[in-house]
N, C-alpha and C positions, 0 to 999 in steps of 0.2 A: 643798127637802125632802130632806132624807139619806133613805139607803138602809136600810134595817131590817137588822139583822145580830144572829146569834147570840149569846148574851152567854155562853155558857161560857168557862170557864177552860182545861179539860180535857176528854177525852174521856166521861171518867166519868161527869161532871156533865151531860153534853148530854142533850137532852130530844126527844120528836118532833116538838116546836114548833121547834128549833134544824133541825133537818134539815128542816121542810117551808121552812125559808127558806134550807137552803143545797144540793140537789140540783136546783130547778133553775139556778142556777149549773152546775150540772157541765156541761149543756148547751152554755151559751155558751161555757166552756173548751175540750171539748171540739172545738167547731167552728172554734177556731182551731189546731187541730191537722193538717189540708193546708196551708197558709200556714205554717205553722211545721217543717214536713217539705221544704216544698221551699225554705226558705231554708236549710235543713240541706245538702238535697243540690246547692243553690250553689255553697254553700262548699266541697267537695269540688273543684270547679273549679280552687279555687289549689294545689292539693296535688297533686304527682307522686310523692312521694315517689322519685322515682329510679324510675317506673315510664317504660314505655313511650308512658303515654298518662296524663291526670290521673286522679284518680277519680271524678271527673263520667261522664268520658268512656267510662269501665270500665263503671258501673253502669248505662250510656244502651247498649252495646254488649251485655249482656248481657238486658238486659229485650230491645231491639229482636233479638237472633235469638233468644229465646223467643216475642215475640211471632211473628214470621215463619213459627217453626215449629210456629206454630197452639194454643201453647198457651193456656188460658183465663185472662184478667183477673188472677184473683186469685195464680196463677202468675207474671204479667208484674207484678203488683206484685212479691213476693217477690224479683222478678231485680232488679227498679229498686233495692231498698231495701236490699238484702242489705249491704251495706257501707257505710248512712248513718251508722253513730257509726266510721267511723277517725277523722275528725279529731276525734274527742271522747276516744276512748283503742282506738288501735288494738290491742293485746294482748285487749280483748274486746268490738271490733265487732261478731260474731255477736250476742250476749247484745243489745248496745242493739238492734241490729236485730229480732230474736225480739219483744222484749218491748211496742219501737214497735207492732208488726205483730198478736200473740197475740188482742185481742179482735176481730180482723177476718179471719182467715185459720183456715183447717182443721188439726187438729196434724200432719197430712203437710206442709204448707208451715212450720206453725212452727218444726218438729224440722229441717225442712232449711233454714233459716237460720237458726236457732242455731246447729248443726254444723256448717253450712259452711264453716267455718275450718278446719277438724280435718282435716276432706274435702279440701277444697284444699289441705293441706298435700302429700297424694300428692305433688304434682306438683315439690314446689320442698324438702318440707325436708331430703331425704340431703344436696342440696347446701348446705347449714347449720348440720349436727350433728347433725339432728333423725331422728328416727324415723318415716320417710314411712306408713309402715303402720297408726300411730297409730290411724285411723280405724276398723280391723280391730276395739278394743275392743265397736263395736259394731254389728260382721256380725249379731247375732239380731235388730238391731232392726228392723222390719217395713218402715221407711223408709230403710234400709241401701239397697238401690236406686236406689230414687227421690233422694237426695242425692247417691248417686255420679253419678247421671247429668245432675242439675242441674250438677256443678261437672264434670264432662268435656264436658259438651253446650256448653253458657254460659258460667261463670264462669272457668274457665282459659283462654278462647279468645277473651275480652274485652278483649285487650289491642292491638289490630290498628291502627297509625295509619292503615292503609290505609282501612278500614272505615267504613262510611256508616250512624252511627245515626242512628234519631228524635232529634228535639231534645226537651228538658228538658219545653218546652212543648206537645209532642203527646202526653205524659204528664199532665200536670197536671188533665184532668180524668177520667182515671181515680181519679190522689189523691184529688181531693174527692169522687167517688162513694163510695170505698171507705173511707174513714177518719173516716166522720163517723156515730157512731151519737147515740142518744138514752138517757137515763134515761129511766124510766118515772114518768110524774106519780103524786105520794103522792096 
């Protein structure tokens, strides 16, 4: 027996019979959305870019001394995740990250990983050309703070080969707790 499916062409045409048979699908997509995040941040594994550490290792270093320094779940997601799209296009890793993250996290963590890049820049871009202060465009913003201290706390001090994070896997079911919501049945 096949599967019933919508018979539109276009959006225009769709009916509430086409959507009572294609939302819950959203469901099952969605739930493979932890398994498809931590094969993302696998990949990160082979990638050093010329850093000190890969960016597995970066982003396992950065969530574990957040979590350490006690801050809450949805925080220690933020730190894990902050830079799961470099190897997808690093010029706007913040953004995939943000947008991964946005229907699961509060806008004080969304806003400070979107900008985290910006933020981070303090640290490294005088020595690049760049305008370390960049980030100063947005001192009124209310999470001005809170981002400067995410990436002076965590993310600039992530680079430690000395350093003893969590592994991959004492994350993992944080991922599946936090990244799986539901549709609401029509």
């Amino acid at each position: 027996m096949t599967e019933a499916r919508a018979r539109f062409k276009t959006f225009e045409e769709s009916t509430a019979e086409d959507w009572a048979l294609i939302t819950p699908h959203l469901n099952v997509t969605q739930s493979f959305v932890p398994d498809r995040v931590i094969q993302l941040m696998r990949a990160l594994k082979t990638d050093h870019g010329g850093f000190p550490v890969d960016r597995l290792e970066h982003s396992l270093q950065t969530a574990t001394r957040a979590e350490r320094d006690g801050r809450d779940e949805e925080y220690v997601l933020c730190a894990l995740l902050h830079d799961i799209g470099d190897t997808l296009s690093p010029f706007n890793h913040p953004s995939i990250a943000a947008d991964i993250l946005k229907p699961f996290v509060s806008p004080a963590n969304h806003w400070m990983v979107e900008k985290h890049g910006i933020f981070q820049g303090y640290y490294f871009w005088h020595h690049i050309g760049s305008d370390r202060n960049t980030r100063d465009q947005y001192r009124d913003s209310e999470y001005f703070d809170y981002t400067e201290e995410f990436c002076h706390k965590y993310d600039q001090t992530a680079f430690d080969d000395e350093y003893r994070s969590e592994p991959l896997e004492h994350f993992e079911p944080l991922i599946r707790a936090k990244l799986v919501t539901t549709v609401p049945a029509q």
